[in-house]
KEBA-806354 format. One record per residue (C-alpha): residue in one letter; x, y, z. Coordinates in nm, 3 decimals, always signed. Example, Ala and Ser with C-alpha at 12.3 -4.5 7.8 and 13.67 -1.06 7.14 Angstrom:
REM residues 2
+------+---------+---------+---------+
| rest |       u |       v |       w |
+------+---------+---------+---------+
|    A |  +1.230 |  -0.450 |  +0.780 |
|    S |  +1.367 |  -0.106 |  +0.714 |
+------+---------+---------+---------+
//
This chain:
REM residues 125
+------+---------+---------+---------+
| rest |       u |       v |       w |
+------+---------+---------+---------+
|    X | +16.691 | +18.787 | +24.167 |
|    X | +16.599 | +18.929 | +24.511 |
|    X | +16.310 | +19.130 | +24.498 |
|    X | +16.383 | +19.475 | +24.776 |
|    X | +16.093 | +19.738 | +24.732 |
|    X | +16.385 | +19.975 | +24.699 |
|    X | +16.645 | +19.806 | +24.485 |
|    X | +16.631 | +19.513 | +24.266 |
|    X | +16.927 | +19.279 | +24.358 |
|    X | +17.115 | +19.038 | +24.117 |
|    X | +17.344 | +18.756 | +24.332 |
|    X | +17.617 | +18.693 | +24.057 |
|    X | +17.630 | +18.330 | +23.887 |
|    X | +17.979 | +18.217 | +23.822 |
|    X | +17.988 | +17.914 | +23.534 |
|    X | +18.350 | +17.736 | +23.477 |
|    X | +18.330 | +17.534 | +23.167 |
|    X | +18.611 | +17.262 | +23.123 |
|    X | +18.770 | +17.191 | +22.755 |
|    X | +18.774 | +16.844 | +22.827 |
|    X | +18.451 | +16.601 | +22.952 |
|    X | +18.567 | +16.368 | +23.225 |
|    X | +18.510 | +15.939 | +23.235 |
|    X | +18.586 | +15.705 | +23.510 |
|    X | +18.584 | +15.335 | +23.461 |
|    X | +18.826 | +15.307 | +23.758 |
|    X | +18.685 | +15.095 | +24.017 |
|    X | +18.853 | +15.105 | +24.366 |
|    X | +19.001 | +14.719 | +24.479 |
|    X | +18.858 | +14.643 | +24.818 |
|    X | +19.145 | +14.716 | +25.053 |
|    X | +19.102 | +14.292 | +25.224 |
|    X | +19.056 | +14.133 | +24.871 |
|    X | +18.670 | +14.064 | +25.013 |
|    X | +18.385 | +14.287 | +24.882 |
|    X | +18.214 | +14.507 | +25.015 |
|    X | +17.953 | +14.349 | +25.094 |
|    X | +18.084 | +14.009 | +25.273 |
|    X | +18.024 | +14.085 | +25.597 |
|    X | +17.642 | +14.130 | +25.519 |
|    X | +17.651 | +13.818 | +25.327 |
|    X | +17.757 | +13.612 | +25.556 |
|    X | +17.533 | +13.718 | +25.818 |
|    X | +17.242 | +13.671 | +25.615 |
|    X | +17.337 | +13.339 | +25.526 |
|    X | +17.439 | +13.212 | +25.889 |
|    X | +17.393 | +13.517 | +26.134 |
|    X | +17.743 | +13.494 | +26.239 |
|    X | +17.963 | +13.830 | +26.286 |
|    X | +18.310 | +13.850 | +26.203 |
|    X | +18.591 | +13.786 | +26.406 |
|    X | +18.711 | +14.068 | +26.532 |
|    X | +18.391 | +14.270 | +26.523 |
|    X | +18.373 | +14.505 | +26.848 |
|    X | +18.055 | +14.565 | +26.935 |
|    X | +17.979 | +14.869 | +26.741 |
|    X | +17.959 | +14.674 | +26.458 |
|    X | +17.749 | +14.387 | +26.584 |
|    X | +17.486 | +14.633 | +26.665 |
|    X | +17.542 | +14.790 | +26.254 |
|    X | +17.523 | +14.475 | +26.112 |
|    X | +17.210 | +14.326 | +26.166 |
|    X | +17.129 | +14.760 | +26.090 |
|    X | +17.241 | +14.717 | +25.736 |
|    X | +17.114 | +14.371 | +25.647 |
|    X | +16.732 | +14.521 | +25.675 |
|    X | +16.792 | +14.675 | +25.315 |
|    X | +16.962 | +14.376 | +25.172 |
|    X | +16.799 | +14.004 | +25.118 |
|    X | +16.936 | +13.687 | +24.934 |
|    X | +16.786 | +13.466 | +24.663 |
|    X | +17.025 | +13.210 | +24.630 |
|    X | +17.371 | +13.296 | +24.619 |
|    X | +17.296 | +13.659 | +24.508 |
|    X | +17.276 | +13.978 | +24.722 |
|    X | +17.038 | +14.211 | +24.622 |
|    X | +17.011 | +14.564 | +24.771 |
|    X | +16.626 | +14.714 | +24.801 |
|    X | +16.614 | +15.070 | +24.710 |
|    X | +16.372 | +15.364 | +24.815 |
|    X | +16.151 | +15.285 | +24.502 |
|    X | +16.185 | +14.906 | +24.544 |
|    X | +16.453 | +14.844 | +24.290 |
|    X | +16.653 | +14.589 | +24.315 |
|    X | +17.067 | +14.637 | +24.272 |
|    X | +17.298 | +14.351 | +24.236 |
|    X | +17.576 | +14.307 | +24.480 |
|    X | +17.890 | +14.233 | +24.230 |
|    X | +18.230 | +14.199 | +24.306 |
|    X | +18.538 | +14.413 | +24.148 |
|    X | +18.614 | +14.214 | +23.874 |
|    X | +18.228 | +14.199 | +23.789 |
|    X | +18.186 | +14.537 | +23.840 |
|    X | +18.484 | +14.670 | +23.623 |
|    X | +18.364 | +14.422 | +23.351 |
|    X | +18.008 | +14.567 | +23.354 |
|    X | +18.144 | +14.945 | +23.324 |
|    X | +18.303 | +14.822 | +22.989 |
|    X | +18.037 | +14.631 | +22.854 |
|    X | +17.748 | +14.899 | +22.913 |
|    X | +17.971 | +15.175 | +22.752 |
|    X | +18.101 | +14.972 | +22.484 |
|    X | +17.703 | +14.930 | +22.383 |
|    X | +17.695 | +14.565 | +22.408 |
|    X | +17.367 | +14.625 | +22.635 |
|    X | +17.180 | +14.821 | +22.340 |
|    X | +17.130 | +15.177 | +22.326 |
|    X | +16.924 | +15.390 | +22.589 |
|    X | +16.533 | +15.408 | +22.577 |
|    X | +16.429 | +15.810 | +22.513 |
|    X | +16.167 | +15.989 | +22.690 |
|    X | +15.921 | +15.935 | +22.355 |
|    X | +15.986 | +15.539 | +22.341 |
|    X | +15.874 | +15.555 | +22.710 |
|    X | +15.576 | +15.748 | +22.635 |
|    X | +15.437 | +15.536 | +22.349 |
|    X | +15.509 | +15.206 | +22.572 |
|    X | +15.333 | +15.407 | +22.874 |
|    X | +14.974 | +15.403 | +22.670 |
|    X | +15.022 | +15.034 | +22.580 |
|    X | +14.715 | +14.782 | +22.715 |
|    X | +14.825 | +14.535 | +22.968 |
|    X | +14.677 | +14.182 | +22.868 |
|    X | +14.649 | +13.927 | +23.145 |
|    X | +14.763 | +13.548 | +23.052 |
+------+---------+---------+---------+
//
C-alpha cells in the first residue's frame, strides 16, 4: 500500500496458480561431449589453454580458475560461504538427481532437528 496524505493507494497483486507442480530431472548433454568444466581442469592441472582459444578466453581462464581448486582428480568449486560443490559430469549428475529424489540419501533435516543439534557441546579429541 502507498501511503498519499490524500488517498490511500492499493497497487493490484495478480497470483496465477497452476493445476499441475512442475519437476525437471532433465540435464542438458554438453554440446562437445566434454564437461563443462574441462577447460578449467586442465588448466589447473598443467596451465595450458586450449587450442583454439583466442585471446579473450586466455585472459577468462586463468579469471575463472580463482574460484575453483583441485584435490586430486576432483574439481571443487568455492562458494560465497565457503562451500564446497563437486564438479560432476552428465552422467554423474543425472544419476545424482535420481538418487536424491528417490530418497536413497535419507530424508531432509527440519528447522527443529537443526535447532536441538545447534545447542549441542563441542568436545575436543
Amino acid at each position: 500500500m502507498i501511503k498519499h496524505p490524500d488517498i490511500d493507494y492499493t497497487v493490484p497483486l495478480d497470483i496465477e496458480l497452476k493445476e499441475h507442480p512442475v519437476y525437471s530431472f532433465h540435464v542438458e548433454a554438453e554440446p562437445d561431449g566434454l564437461p563443462l568444466y574441462f577447460h578449467i581442469k586442465k588448466y589447473l592441472e598443467s596451465g595450458t589453454y586450449p587450442y583454439d582459444a583466442t585471446a579473450n578466453k586466455k585472459k577468462s581462464i586463468p579469471r575463472m580458475t580463482l574460484s575453483f581448486f583441485l584435490s586430486g582428480e576432483i574439481l571443487y568449486r568455492r562458494t560465497p560461504d565457503s562451500g564446497l560443490l563437486r564438479c560432476v559430469d552428465v552422467v554423474k549428475a543425472a544419476r545424482l538427481i535420481e538418487q536424491i529424489h528417490a530418497g536413497v540419501c535419507g530424508t531432509h533435516m527440519n528447522g527443529s532437528h537443526w535447532q536441538e543439534r545447534s545447542f549441542e557441546p563441542v568436545t575436543s579429541g
